[in-house]
N, C-alpha and C positions, 0 to 999 in steps of 0.2 A: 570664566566659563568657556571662550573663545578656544582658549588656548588649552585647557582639559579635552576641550572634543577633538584639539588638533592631534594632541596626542592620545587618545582614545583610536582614531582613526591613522594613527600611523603602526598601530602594535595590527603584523600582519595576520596573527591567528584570531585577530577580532574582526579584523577586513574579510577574510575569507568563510568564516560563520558566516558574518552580517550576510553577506552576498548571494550564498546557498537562499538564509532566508530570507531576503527578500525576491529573490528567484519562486522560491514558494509560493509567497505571498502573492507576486506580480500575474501567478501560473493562476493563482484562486481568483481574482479580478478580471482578468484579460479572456479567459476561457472562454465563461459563461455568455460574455458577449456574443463572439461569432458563432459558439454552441448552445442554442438556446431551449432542447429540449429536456424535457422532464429527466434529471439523473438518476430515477426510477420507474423510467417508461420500459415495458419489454418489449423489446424488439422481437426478438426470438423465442421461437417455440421449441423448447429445448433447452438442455443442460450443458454450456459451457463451450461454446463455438470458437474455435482457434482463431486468432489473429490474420488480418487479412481480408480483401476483400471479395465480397459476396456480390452476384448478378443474379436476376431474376432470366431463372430455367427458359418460361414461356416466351418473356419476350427473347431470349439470344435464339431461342427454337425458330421463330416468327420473322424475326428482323433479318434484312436482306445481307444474302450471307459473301462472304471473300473467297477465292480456292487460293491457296498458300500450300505451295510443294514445299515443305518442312521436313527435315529429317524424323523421322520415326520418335527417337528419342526425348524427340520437343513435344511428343502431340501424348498419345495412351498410354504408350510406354512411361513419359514422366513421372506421368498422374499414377499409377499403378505403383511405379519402382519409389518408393521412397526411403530416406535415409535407415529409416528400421528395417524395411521389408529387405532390399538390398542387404542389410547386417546379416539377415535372416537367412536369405542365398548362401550367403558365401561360408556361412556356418554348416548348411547342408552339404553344400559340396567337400568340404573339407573334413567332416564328419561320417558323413555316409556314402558318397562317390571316391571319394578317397584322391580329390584333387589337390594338387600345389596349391600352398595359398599365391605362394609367387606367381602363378598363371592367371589368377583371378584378381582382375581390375573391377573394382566395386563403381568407379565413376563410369564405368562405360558401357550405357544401358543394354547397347545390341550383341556386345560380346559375353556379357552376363545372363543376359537372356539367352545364346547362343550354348551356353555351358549349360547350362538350366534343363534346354531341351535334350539337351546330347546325355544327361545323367540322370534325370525325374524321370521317372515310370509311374504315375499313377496305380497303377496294379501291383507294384512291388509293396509287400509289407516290411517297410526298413526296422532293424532294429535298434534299439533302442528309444522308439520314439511313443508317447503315449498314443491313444486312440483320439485325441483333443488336437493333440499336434500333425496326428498324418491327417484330421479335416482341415485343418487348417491350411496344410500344403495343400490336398486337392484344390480349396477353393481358391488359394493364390495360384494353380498353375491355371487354372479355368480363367481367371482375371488377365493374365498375362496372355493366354490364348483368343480372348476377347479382345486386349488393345491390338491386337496383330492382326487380328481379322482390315479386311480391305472394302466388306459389305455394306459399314453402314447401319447407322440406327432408321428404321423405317417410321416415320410419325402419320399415326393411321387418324382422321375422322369419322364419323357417322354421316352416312348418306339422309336422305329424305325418309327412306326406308326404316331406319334405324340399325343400317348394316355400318359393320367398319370396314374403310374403304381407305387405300393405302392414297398420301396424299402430298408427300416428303419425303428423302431420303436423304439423311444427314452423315456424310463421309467424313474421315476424319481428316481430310483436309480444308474441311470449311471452317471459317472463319466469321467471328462480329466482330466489328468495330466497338468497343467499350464505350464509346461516347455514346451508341445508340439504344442503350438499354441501362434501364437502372438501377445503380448501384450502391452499394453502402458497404464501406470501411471501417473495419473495428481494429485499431492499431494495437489493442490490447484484447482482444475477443469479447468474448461476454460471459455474465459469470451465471450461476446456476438457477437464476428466475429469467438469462436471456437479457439482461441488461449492458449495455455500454459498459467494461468497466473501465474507460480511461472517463466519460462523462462525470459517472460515478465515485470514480479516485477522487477526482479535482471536486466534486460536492462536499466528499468526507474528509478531504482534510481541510477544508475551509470548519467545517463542524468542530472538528477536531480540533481544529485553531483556536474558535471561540470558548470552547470548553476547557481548552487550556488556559486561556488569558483570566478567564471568569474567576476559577480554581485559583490562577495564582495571583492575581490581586486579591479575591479573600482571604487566601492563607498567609500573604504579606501583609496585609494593612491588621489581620487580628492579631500575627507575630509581633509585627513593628510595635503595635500600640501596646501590647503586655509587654515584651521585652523591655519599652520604653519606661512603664512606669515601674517593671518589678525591679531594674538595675539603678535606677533614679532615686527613686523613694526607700528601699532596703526596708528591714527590719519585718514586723506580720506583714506587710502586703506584698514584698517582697515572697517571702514562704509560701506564704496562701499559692498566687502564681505560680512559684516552682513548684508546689506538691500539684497544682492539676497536671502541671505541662509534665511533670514526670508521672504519672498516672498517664498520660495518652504515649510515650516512651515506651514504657514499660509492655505497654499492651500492644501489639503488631496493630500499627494502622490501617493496612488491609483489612485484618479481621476486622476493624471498627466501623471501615468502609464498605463489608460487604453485608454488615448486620443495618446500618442504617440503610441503604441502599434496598434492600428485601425487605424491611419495614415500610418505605414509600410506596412501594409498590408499583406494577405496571403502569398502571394507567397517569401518573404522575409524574413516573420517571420520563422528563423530555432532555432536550438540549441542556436548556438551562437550569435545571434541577436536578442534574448529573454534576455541570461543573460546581454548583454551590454545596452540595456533599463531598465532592474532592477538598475546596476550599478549605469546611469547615473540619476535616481531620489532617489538613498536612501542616499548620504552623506550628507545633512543638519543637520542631530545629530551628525556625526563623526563630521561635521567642527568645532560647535558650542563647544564640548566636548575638541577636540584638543585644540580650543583658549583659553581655560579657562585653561587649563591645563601651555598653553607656556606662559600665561599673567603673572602668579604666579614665571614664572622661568626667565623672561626676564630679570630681576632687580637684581639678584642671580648673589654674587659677582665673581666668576668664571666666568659669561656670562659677567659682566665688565672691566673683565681681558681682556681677548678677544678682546675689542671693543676698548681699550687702545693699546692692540698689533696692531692693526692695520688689525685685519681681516677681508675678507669679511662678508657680510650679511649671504651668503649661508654657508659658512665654520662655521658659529656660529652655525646656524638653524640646517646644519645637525651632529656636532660635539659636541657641548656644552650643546643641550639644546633637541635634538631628542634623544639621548640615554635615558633619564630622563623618556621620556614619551614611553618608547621604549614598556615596559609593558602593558599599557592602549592599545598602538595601536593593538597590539595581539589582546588584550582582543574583540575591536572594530573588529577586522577582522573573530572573529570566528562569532560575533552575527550577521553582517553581510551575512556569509555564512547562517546563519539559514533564516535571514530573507528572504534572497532570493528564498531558495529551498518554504517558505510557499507563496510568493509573487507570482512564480511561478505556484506555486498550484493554486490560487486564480485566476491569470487571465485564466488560464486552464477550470477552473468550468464555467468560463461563455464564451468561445469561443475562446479568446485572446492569448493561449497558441502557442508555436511553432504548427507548420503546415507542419507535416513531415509522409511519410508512412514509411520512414526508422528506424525510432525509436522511441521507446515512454519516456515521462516521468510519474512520480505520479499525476499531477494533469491531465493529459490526462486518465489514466488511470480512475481517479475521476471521467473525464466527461464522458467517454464513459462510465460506468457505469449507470449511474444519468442517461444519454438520456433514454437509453434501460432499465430504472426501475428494477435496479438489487435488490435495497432495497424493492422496492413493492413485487416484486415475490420472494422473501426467499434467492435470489442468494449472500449470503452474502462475498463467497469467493471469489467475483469480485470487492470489495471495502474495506472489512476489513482491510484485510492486508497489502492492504493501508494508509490506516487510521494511524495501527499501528506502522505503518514504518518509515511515517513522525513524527508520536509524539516521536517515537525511534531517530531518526535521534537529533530533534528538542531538545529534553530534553539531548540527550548526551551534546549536541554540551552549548547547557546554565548549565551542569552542569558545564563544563569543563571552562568556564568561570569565575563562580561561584567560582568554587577552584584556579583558579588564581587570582580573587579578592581577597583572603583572606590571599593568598600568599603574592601580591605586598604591600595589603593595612593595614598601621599599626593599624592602628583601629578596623580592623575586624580578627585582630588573634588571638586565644586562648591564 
């Protein structure tokens, strides 16, 4: 045993799976700890807030302010010019001013702003532009005319009277200290009910985890144990076994999974009764794999010794002739957990997913993205890292397989 794990752990494409996943694993434990709030709490009032952090208006309004002579470009100007708008510029000028694009430097807010004024006419009707696109220049050059301004946002209260009475005057060289006002960091935004989704991510693939492992020990221990007795025993119970398992072959296990799955219904479909439907349609490759595997060993004179002593059926299957194939079954149990967590995914995408406010997984995350058209509107950090995560998961989990194929199998070792 010693010396199998030694070399289990010396095949580097199973070192480098293992390692992703327990990086996973270690990401799902460690998280929750120092982040302990609800991974379906909304934060936000709104749909899909970019990454990055957020300060509360009233207190930086309130709190005692810095003056910082800052170049122009660091303060309105930044916040105005960004990498689209800027594209947008220099697209105008070169289109409808009829500038060099070689004269136009897009990094360099005040010489682009500088071009901008010397060629934008608000009252020109340029052509070729719709009636959608010349409001939208208006309103970008009024924005750019606002960061430029040197007056000042004026913050008025209400007298005793009920008059407003000017009370602040916020230039844009003031300044709050970030320490003194408070903040919150969404390193991945939030997704379209306003939730954390890096909190979120790390909730759902912890889910995603247990629904995979659920799934693939059922579908390995129903595989292994038919496999085990239809390759052992032969003859009708042998057939009997083969005609189901080729009967669930035959029939796309999706489809079987999306018919059982819409028969449970909402209100039943949880965590755990998503990955026990996974389970109970993915063993038909385990059984079929396992029989092949016990057919070759049945006859193996060791397994004849046995059957001469006088042992049972069972005492052979799990003694003689299961250690043998002890390795494949691994093998089967990891690609199982994969399949499961993307089976998961899949009925997720189209509604069929667990049906739970308490927790999410990956392919819920998938769907509630897709509804709300995170990929149409730019909101990429509500899906990507998604995406990412399962192919992370996915590829650790088939490398690590991969390298103990190479390990068991004498064919495929260097």
């Amino acid at each position: 045993m010693k010396n199998t794990l030694k070399q289990v752990f010396h095949s580097g494409k199973f070192l480098f799976g293992f390692c992703i996943f327990v990086v996973i694993i270690a990401t799902c434990i460690i998280y929750p700890i120092f982040v302990t709030a609800d991974p379906l709490q909304m934060i936000g009032q709104g749909n899909f807030f970019k990454p990055g952090t957020y300060v509360s208006i009233e207190e930086s309004t309130l709190s005692k302010s810095y003056t910082l002579q800052l170049p122009k470009e660091f303060s309105k100007l930044e916040a105005v010019l960004d990498i689209d708008t800027r594209s947008e510029i220099q697209q105008f000028l070169i289109k409808q001013a009829g500038v060099a694009e070689s004269e136009i430097d897009v990094t360099d807010a005040e010489s682009l702003v500088d071009l901008w004024k010397a060629n934008y006419d608000p009252n020109t009707k340029y052509k070729g532009l719709t009636t959608a696109k010349r409001k939208a220049l208006k309103r970008l050059n009024n924005e750019i005319n606002a960061a430029l301004k040197d007056s000042g946002v004026i913050i008025a209260e209400k007298d005793e009277e009920g008059a407003l009475a000017q009370s602040k005057v916020i230039k844009d060289t003031d300044y709050v200290n970030i320490n003194d006002v408070t903040k919150k960091t969404f390193i991945l935004g939030t997704d379209n009910f306003g939730r954390d989704v890096l909190t979120e991510l790390v909730a759902a693939t912890k889910s995603s985890l247990k629904i995979g492992l659920l799934a693939g020990t059922i579908a390995t221990a129903i595989g292994l144990l038919l496999g085990l007795l239809a390759g052992y025993m032969g003859g009708l119970a042998d057939n009997i076994i083969i005609f189901i398992t080729n009967l669930f072959t035959v029939i796309p296990s999706f489809v079987i999974l999306i018919l059982i799955a819409y028969s449970v219904g909402d209100n039943a479909r949880g965590i755990a009764m998503v990955g026990i439907i996974i389970g109970i349609t993915a063993w038909p490759w385990t059984t079929r794999s396992v029989r092949s595997q016990v057919i070759s060993l049945r006859n193996r004179d060791h397994v004849n010794l046995s059957k001469l002593s006088g042992h049972s059926m069972f005492r052979i299957i799990f003694t003689d002739i299961l250690p043998y194939i002890a390795s494949y079954v691994v093998m089967a149990f990891i690609l199982q957990i994969s399949s499961g967590i993307l089976a998961e995914a899949q009925l997720s995408m189209i509604g069929l997913g667990p049906a739970t406010t308490k927790t999410a997984t990956l392919g819920l995350m998938m769907q509630w993205a897709m509804t709300y058209s995170a990929h149409l509107n730019g909101s990429w950090w509500a899906y990507f890292p998604v995406v990412i995560l399962i192919a992370l998961i996915s590829f650790s989990l088939n490398l690590m397989n991969t390298g103990l194929d190479q390990v068991f199998n004498p064919q495929l070792r260097d």
